[in-house]
C-alpha positions in Angstrom: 12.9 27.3 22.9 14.6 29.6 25.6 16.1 28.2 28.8 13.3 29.3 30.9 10.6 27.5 29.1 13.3 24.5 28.9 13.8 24.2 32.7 10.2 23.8 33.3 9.2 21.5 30.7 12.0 19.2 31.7 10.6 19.3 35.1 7.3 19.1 34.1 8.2 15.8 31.8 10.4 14.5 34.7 7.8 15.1 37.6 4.7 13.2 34.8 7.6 10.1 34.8 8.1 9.9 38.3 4.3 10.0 39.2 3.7 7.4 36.0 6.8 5.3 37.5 5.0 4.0 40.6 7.9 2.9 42.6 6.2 1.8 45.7 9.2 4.1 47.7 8.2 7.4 46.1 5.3 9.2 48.1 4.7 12.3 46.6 6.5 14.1 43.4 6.6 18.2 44.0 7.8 21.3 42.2 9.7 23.7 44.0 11.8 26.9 43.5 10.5 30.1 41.6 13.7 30.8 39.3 13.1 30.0 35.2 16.9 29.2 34.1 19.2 27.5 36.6 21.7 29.2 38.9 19.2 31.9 40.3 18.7 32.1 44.2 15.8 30.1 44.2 16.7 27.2 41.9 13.5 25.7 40.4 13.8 21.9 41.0 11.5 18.2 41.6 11.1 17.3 45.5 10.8 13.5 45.3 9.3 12.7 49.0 10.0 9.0 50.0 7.7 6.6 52.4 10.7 6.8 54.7 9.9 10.5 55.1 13.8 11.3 53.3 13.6 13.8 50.5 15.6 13.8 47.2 15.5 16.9 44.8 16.6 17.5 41.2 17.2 21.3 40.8 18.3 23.1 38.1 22.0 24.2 38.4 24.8 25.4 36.6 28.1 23.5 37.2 31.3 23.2 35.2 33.4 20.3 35.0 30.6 17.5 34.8 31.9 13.6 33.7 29.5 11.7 31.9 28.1 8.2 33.7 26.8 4.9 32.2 23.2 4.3 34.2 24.0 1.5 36.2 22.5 -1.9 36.2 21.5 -1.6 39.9 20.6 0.9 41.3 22.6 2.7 44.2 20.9 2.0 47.7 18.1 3.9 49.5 21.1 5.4 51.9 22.8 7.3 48.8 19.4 8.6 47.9 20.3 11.8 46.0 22.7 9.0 43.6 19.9 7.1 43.6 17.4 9.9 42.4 19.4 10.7 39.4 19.8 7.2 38.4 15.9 6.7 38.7 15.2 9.8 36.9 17.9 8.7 34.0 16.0 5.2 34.1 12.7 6.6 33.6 14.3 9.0 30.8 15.2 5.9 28.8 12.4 4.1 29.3 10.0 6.8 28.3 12.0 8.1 25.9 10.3 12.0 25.4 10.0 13.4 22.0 11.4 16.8 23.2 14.8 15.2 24.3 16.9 14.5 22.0 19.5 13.2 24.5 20.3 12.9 28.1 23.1 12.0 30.7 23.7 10.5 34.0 27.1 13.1 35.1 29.3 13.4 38.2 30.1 16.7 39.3 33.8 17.8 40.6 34.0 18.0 44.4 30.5 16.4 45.0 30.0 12.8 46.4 31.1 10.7 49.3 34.9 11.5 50.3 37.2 9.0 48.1 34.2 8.8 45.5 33.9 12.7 44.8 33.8 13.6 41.0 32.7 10.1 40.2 29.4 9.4 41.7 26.1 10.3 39.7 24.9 13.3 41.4 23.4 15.3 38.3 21.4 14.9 35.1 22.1 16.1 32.2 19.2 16.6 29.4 19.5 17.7 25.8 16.5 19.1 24.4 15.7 18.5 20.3 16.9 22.3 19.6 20.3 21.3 21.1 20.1 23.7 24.2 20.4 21.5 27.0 20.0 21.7 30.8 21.9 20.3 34.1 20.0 19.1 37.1 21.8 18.4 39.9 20.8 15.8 42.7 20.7 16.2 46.6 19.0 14.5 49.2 17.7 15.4 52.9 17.1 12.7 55.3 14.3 11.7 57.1 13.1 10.0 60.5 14.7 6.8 60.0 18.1 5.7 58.5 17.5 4.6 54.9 18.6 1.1 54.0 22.1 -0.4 52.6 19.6 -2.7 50.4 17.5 -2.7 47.8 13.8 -2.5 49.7 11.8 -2.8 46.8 13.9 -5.6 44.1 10.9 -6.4 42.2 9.8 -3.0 41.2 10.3 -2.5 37.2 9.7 1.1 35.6 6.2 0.2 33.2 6.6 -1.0 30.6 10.4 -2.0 30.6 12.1 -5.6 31.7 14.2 -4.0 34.3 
């Protein structure tokens, strides 16, 4: 499998979980970007449109230096929505489980993240397809109208099919 037809089946599998996921806060789940391998000018990537009108994207990206991240429990807030994307997207990654992964990673990436947290906030995704080759996504966020909550809006919401 070469990396270009890796980037977009990743995205395709990813964007297919998100839209299977209904989480109440996600309003729309679009592709973006016209590059095939990561790093190009126009990095091929998810657009994960909230209710709130904020945006998160998962893009694919080449970055040294990444630290691999347990998923956490909870997830981060609505107001660290790019964290919060790549959690999600790990969280629907273990519940689904796709046969063409053979592994994949919640990472920090050096000098990205919150000052006094940068380098140890999840801000990418790392996947591992069944050939071995293996792909980084990295996670940003745009805001929207409003300012995004400090709380968790939606605490009953549990990906299908799994107890959290």
């Amino acid at each position: 499998m070469s990396a270009v037809v890796q980037l977009a089946q990743v995205l395709d599998v990813l964007q297919e979980l998100h839209i299977a996921g209904g989480h109440p806060e996600i309003a729309e789940v679009a592709r973006f970007g016209a590059d095939g391998v990561p790093g190009g000018p126009s990095p091929a990537g998810l657009r994960i449109r909230y209710v709130t009108g904020s945006e998160a994207y998962l893009w694919g990206a080449v970055w040294p230096g990444e630290t691999a991240m347990p998923v956490p429990e909870v997830l981060p807030p609505p107001s660290r929505r790019a964290m919060r994307a790549a959690a999600f997207a790990a969280r629907l990654l273990e519940a689904a489980r796709p046969a063409g992964f053979r592994a994949w990673e919640l990472v920090a990436l050096p000098d990205l993240g919150p000052v006094g947290e940068r380098g140890k906030v999840p801000l990418g995704l790392r996947i591992t397809a069944a050939d071995g080759t293996s792909v980084l996504l990295r996670a940003t966020a745009a805001g929207g109208p409003t300012v995004e909550p400090d709380t968790e809006p939606y605490p009953d919401y549990r990906i299908p099919g799994t107890a959290r």
